[in-house]
C-alpha positions in Angstrom: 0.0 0.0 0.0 1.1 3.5 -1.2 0.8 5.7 2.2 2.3 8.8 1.8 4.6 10.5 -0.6 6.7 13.8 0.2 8.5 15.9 -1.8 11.5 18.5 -1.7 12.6 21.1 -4.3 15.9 23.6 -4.3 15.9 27.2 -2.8 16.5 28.3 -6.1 13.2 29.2 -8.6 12.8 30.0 -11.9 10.2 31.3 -14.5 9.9 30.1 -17.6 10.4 33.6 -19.2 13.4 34.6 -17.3 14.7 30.7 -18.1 14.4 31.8 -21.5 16.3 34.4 -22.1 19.1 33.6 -19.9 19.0 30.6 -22.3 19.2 32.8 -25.4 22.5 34.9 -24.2 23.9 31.5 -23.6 22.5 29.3 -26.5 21.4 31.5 -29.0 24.2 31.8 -31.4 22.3 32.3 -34.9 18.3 34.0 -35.0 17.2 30.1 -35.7 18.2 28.8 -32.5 16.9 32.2 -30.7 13.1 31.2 -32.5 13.9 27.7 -31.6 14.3 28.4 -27.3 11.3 30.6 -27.7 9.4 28.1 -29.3 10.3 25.5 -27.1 9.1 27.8 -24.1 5.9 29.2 -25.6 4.6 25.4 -26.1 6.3 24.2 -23.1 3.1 24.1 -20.5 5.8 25.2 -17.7 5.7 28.7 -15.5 8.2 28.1 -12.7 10.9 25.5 -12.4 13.2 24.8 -9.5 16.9 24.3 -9.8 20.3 23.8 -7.4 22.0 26.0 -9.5 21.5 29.3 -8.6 22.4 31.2 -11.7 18.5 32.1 -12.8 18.5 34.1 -8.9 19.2 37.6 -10.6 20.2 38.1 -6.4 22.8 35.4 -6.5 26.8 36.5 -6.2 28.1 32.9 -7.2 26.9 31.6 -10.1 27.6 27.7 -12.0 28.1 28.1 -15.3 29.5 32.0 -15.2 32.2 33.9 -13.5 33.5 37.8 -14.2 35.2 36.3 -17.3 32.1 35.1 -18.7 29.9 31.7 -19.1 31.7 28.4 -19.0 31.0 25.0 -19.0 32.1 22.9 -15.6 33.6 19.4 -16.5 31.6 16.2 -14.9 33.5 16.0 -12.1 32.6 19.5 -10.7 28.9 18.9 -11.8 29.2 15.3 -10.1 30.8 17.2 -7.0 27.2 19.3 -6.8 25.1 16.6 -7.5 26.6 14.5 -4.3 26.1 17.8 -2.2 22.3 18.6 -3.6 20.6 15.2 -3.5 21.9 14.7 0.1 20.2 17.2 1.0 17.4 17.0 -0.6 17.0 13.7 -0.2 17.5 14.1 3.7 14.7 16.8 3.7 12.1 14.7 1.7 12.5 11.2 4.1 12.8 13.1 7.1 9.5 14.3 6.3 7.9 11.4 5.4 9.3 9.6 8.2 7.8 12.5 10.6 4.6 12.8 9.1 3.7 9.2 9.4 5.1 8.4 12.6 7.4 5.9 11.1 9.9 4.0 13.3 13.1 3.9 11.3 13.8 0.2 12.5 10.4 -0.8 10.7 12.1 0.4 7.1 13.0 -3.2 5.6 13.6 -2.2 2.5 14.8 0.8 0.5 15.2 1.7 -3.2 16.8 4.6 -4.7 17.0 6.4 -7.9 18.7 8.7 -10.0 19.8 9.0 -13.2 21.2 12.9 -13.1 24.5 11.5 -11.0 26.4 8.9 -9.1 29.2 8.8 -6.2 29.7 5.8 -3.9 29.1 5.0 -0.9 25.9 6.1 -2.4 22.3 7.8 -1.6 21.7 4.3 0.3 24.3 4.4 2.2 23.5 8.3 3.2 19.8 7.4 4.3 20.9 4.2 6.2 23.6 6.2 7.9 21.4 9.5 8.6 18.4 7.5 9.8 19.4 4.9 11.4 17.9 2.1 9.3 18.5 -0.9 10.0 22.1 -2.5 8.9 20.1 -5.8 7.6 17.9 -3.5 5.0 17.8 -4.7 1.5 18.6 -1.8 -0.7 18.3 -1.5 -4.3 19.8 1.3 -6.7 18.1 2.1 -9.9 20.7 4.4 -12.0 20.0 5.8 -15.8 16.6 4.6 -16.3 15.5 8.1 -17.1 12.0 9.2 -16.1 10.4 5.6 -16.1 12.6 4.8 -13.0 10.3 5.3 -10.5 7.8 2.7 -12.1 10.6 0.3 -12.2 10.5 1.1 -8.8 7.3 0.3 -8.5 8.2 -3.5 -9.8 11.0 -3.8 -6.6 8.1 -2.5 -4.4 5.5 -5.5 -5.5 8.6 -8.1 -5.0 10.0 -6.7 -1.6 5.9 -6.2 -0.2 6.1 -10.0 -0.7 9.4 -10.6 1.2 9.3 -8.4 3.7 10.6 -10.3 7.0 7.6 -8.7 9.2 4.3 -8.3 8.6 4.4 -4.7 9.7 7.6 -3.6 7.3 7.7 -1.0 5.0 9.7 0.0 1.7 10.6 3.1 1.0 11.7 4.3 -2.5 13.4 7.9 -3.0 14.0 9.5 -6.7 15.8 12.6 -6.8 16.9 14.3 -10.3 19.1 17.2 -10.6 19.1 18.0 -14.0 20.2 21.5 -14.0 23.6 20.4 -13.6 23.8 18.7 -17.2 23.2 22.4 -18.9 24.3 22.1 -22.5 24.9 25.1 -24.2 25.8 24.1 -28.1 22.2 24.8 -29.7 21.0 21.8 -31.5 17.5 20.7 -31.0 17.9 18.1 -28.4 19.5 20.6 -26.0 17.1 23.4 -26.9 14.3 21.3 -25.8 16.0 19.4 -22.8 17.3 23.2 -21.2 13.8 24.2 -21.4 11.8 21.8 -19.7 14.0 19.8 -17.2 14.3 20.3 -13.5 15.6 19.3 -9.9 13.5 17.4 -7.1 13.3 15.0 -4.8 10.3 12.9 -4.0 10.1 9.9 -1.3 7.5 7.3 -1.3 6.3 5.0 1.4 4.5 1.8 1.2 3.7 -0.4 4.0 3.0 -3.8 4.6 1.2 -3.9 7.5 -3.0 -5.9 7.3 -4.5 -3.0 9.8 -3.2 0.1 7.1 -6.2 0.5 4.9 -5.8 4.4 3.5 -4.0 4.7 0.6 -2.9 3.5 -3.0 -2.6 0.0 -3.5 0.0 -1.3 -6.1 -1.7 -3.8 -7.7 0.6 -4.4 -11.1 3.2 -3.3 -12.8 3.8 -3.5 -16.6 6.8 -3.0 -18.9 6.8 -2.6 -22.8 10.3 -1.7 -24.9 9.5 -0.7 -28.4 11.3 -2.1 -30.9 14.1 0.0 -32.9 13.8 2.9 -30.6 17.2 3.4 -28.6 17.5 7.1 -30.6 14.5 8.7 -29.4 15.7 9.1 -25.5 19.0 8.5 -24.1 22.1 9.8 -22.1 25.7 9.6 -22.6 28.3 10.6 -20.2 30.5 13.5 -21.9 34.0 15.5 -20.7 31.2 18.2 -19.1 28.2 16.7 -17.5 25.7 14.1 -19.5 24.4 14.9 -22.8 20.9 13.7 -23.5 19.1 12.5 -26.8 15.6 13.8 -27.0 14.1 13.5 -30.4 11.2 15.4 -31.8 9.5 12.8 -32.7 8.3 11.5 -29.4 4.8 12.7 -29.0 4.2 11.2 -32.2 5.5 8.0 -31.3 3.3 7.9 -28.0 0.2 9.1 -30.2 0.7 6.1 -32.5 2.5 3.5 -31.2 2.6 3.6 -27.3 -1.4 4.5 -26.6 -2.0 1.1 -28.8 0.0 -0.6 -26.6 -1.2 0.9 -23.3 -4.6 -0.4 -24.1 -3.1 -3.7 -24.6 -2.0 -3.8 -21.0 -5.0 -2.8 -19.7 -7.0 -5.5 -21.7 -4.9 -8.3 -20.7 -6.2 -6.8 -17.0 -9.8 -7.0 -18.2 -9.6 -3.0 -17.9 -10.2 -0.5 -20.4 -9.5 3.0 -20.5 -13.1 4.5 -19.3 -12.4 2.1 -16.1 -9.4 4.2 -15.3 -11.0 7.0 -12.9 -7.6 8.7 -12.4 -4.7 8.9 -14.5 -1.2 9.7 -13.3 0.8 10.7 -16.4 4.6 11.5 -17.0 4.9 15.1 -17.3 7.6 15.0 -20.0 5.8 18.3 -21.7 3.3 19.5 -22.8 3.1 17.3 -26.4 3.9 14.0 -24.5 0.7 14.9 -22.3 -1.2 15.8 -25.5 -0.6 12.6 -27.1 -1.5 10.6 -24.3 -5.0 12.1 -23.6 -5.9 12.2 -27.2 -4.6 8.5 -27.9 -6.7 7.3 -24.8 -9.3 10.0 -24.8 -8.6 11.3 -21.4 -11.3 14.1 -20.5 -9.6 17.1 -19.4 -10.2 17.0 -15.8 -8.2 14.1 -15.3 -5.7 15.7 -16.9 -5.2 17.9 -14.0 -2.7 16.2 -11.6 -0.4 15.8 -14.6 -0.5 19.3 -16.3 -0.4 21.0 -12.3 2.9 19.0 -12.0 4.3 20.0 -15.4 3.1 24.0 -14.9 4.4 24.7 -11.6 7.8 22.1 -12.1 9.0 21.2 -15.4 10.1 17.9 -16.2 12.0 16.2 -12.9 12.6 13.0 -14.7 12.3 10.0 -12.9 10.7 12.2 -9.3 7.9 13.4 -11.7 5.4 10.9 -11.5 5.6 10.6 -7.6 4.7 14.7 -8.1 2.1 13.8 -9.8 0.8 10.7 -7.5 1.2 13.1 -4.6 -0.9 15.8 -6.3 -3.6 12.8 -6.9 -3.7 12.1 -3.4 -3.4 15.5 -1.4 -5.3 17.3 -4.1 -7.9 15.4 -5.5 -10.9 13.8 -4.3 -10.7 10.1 -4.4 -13.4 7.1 -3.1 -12.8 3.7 -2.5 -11.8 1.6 -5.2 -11.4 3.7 -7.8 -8.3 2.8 -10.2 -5.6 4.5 -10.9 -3.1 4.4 -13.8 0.2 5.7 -13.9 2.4 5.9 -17.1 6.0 7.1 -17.6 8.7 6.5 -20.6 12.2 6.2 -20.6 15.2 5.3 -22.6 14.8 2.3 -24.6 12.4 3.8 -26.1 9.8 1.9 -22.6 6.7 2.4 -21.3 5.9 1.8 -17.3 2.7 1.4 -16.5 1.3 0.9 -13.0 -2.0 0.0 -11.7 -3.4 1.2 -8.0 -6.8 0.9 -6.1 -7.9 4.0 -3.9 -8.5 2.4 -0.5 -10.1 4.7 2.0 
């Protein structure tokens, strides 16, 4: 059972308009790629986004990627030097919470997943959380790395497993996705870093599911479902480059989702004996605006249901793999939900997959 989910975002915010033309004085070399940032932004569905990097704070003395001298680019190891800084802390400040809210004895976490796919360092964010909170030296931890924004519905196939395995009846799992994607800021202006520079950004959510018979509010995880389409590796990816990771986003994405990935998330819910009208809440992948568009016309989602996923998308941008647990916790704090209603929550990553997970409001 999904209890709770909390959620922690950087000091440092954005709007889209300011984003954009700090973008342009760095990316904006020719009057094409200048039309090409403000196109991205105009259809980007995003007002504010948060970020580590402080260099969209007009207030800010220190700034990442500029000095007196000018902009530069950091190499990966000073971005990799941030990252292990920033998603301490935030995820320190997102599991503390949840562990506060909920009254959570530390001793009763028996499992813990974590996931990132903006950085690494070892000892890593397991080790951290273990060491900060005290959890026990017996958990089982797993680390999902550079799965992209589908991660945290991989996850969600760890949680099903470790549910079942859990060595009390009263244990819990707790699974932690933090992505700090400001840090990978690519400046030469082709398409794919047009588009990734103006709709990623940081956060940190933390999720917490427990085993126990006598918890009956909540989400529970019924299935998960995994689908890689064939010929599809150049769509979405990362590769690790001299200064910070360099991302492949191609254009052709919503397209793909319209006609190729709706078909097949149909599929999965037939071989559940579910169809879409079953479905009274949908917790989409804010990837942008377009990926959004194509999912709601290709299952003919009404807009209302729409809501969770676009609120996560306007007031945050695209946080990777820590989007959809936004959007669940929008769903759940934010939206008014009765006993065994369905839910259905969708992400893609690189591959090109599909996640899918299925949940039943219990109240």
């Amino acid at each position: 059972m999904l209890i709770d989910i909390t959620t922690a975002s950087p000091p440092f915010v954005v709007d889209q308009k300011t984003a954009t033309e700090e973008l342009k004085k760095r990316m904006a070399v020719t009057p094409v790629a200048g039309r090409m940032i403000d196109m991205a932004s105009n259809h980007s569905g995003i007002s504010t986004r948060y970020f580590v990097i402080p260099d969209g704070d007009m207030a800010a003395e220190k700034k990442f990627y500029s000095n007196s001298d000018g902009y530069f680019s950091p190499d990966t190891k000073t971005r990799m030097t941030e990252y292990e800084r920033w998603s301490k802390e935030l995820t320190g400040n997102a599991v503390a919470e949840i562990l506060s809210t909920n009254n959570v004895d530390a001793s009763t976490i028996d499992r813990l997943i974590t996931i990132s796919c903006t950085g690494f360092f070892a000892p890593g964010l397991d080790y951290y959380l273990i060491d900060r909170f005290k959890f026990p030296a017996s958990i089982k931890r797993t680390n999902i790395g550079f799965m992209g924004c589908a991660a945290s519905l991989i996850g969600f196939n760890t949680v099903l497993e470790s549910m079942s395995q859990l060595r009390s009846a009263n244990g819990k799992t707790l699974l932690v996705s933090v992505e700090l994607c400001s840090l990978h800021l690519q400046t030469e202006p082709t398409r794919d870093n047009i588009l990734a520079n103006m709709i990623f950004a940081d956060g940190c959510a933390a999720a917490l599911f427990d085993n126990s018979p006598s918890t009956t509010n909540g989400l529970e995880l019924l299935s998960t479902s995994s689908y890689l389409f064939k010929d599809s590796a150049e769509y979405m990816g990362w590769k690790i480059g001299n200064s910070g990771f360099e991302m492949l986003l191609s254009s052709e994405l919503p397209k793909i989702i319209l006609n190729d990935a709706a078909p097949v998330l149909k599929n999965i819910l037939a071989q559940q004996d579910l169809s879409p009208d079953q479905i009274t809440h949908w917790a989409l992948h804010p990837g942008g605006r377009a990926i959004l568009d194509s999912l709601q016309n290709g299952m003919n989602i009404s807009d209302e249901k729409m809501i969770p996923s676009r609120t996560v998308l306007k007031n945050f941008g695209n946080l990777s793999s820590a989007s959809i647990l936004f959007v669940l916790k929008e769903l759940m704090k934010n939206t008014a939900l009765q006993n065994g209603e369905l839910v259905c929550a969708v992400a893609f990553g690189p591959g090109l997959t599909m996640e899918v997970a299925i949940l039943k409001v219990r109240t």
